[in-house]
N, C-alpha and C positions, 0 to 999 in steps of 0.2 A: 504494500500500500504506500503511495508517495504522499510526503508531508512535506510541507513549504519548510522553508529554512524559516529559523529562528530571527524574530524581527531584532533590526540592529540597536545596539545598546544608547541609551538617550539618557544623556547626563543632565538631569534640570534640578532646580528646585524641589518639584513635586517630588521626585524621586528619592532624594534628601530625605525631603519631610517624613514618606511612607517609608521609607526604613525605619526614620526612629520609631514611630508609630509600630511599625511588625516586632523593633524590640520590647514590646510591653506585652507580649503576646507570651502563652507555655513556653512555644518553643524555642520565641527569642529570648527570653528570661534565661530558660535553660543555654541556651548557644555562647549568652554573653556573660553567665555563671563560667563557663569552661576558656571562655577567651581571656576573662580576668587572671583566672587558674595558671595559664601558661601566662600571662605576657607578665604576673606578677614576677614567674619565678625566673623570665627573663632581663628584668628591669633593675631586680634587688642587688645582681651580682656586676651591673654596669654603674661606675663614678666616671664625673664628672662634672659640670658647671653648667649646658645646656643641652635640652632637649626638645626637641617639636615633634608635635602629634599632627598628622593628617588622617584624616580618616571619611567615612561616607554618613556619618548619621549622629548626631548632637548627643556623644558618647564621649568620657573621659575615661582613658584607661589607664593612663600612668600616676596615679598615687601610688604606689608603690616605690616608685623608682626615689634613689635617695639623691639627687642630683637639685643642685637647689635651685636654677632656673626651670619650671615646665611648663612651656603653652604652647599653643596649637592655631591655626587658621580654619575657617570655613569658607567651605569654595564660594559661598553664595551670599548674599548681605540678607539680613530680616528674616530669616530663618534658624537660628542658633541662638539658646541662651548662655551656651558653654562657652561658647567659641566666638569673642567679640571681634579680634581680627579676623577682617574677609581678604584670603588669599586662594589664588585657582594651584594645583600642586605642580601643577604646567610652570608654573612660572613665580618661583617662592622668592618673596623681596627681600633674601637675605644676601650677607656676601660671603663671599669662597670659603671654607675653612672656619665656619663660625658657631657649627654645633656639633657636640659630643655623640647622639644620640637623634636618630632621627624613629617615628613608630609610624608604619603605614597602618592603620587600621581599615582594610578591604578596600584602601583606598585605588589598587590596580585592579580592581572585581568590577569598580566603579568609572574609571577613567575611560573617557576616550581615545586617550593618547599615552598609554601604562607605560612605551619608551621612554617618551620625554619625562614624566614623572619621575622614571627611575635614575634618570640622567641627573633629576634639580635636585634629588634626595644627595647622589652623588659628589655632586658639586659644595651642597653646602657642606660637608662631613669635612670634620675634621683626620687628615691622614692617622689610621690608628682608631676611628672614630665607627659604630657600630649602627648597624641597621637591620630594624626588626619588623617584620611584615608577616599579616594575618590576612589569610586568604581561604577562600570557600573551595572545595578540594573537586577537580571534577572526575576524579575517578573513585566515588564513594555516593550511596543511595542519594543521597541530596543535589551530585553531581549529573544525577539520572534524570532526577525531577526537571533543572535545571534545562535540560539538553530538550527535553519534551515539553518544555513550558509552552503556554500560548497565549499569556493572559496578556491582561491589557501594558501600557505603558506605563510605570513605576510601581508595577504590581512585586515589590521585594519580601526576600533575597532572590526572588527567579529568576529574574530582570537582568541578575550578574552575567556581563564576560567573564566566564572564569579562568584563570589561568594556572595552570597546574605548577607542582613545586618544583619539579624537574626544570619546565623553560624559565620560570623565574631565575631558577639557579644557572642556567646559563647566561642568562640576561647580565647576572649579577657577573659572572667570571667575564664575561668582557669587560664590564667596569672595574675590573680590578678587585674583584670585593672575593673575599676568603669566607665560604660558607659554614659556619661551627657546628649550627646545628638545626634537626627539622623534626619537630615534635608535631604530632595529630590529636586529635580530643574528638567530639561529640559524635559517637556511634552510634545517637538514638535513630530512628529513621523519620524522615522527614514528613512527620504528622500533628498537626496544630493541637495535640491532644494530650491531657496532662498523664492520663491511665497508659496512653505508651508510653511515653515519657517514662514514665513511673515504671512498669514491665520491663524495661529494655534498659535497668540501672546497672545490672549485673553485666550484662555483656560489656557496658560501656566500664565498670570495672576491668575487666578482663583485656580489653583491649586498650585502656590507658596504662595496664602493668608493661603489657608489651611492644607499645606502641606501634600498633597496625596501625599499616599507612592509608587503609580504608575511610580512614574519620573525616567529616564534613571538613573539619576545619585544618590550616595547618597554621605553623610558624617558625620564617624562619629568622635564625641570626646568621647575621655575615658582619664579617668585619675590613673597611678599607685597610688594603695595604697599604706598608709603608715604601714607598720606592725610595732606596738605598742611593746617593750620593757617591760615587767614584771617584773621589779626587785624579787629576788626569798630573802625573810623573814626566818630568823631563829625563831622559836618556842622555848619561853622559857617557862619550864615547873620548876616550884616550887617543890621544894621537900615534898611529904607525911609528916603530922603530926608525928613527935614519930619516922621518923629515919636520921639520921646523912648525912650531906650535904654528906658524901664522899663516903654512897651506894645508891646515887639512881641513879633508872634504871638499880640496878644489880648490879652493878660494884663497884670493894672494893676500897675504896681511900687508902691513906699513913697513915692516922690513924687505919685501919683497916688491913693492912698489919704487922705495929710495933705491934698491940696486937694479930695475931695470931704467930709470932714470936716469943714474948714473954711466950705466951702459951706452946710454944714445946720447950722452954730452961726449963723451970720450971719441965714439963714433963721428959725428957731426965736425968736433975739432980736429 
């Protein structure tokens, strides 16, 4: 049976607004119980002085982190009470080298343009500086839903482009970024209902022991390399047995200048 492709991803407002609104729901309660869960235990063991949250939905997730500058932009003005600066993650008003810690919260699930986003995340980090992104997994029951959706426009989380952890992680190795690590979480399945929710606690135990990479959610860290400095060494090269410091390599010094000098006065007289 042939089915239309999935309509293309539409970054608005509305879209914003209806995710936060889907996290007040079971499932999103539970999804951003388990997103807390990891980015906590990702945040505690990162120092530093700043850190910026981007993210898709008027959610804060870094208290946690012990870093004493933490704020965040929203892509969109009049929509956020969290997030009073409005910045698009396309294009973050900061400059080169000026944060510690950058957290994408599903912000590439959400983006139009997840390159360049990955790019300005890149850019602002500090060399040595860390970056931590939660994304919706599309090889896991949610990533199904996801694939078959149909519903309308900012009908979320369905709505997401999702991008798996593998191409992120490549994304990331050409920016230079050193992956540490990729944790997965919420194995409930994708049902607005609290009694599954509830049934399907055990399995999501069992597969947070071992982290199967089946789970809606992931997260990863990577860390900016540091590119290494080669101070560049002059080569000093001794002069040949048997000739005068002032021709080697060719080249006639000042004493071999005054005796061809010499040579062509003697000549000429």
């Amino acid at each position: 049976m042939h089915t239309s492709p999935k309509p293309q991803l539409q970054a608005t407002p509305a879209a914003y607004q209806a995710l936060t609104a889907w996290y007040e729901t079971p499932l999103g309660q539970h999804l951003l119980s388990e997103e807390r869960r990891l980015v906590d235990q990702a945040l505690q063991r990162r120092f530093g002085y700043q850190l910026l949250q981007l993210g898709c939905a008027d959610l804060l997730l870094h208290e946690a982190s012990p870093m004493g500058h933490k704020f965040s932009f929203c892509p969109y003005a009049g929509v956020s009470q969290r997030h009073p600066a409005v910045a698009r993650g396309e294009a973050i008003p900061l400059a080169n080298d000026s944060v510690d810690l950058v957290l994408l919260h599903h912000a590439l699930d959400f983006s139009t343009h997840p390159h360049q986003l990955l790019r300005e995340a890149a850019r602002v980090l500090i060399a040595g500086g860390h970056l931590v992104i939660a994304g919706f997994n599309p090889l896991s029951a949610w990533g199904l839903r996801n694939r078959w959706h149909r519903g309308r426009e900012g009908d979320s989380p369905w709505a997401a482009a999702l991008l798996g952890p593998a191409r992120v992680s490549d994304w990331l190795s050409l920016l230079d970024f050193q992956v540490e690590s990729i944790h997965y979480g919420v194995h409930v399945p994708p049902v607005n209902a609290e009694r599954a929710i509830r049934y399907s606690r055990w399995l999501e135990t069992l597969a947070n022991r071992f982290n199967w990479p089946t789970g809606a959610l992931y997260l990863i860290t990577a860390c900016k390399r540091v590119l290494p400095l080669t101070p560049v060494q002059l080569q000093w090269r001794s002069p040949p047995l048997g000739l005068p410091l002032a021709e080697v390599n060719g080249c006639r010094g000042v004493a071999a200048r005054e005796r061809a000098a010499n040579d062509r006065d003697l000549h000429e007289g």
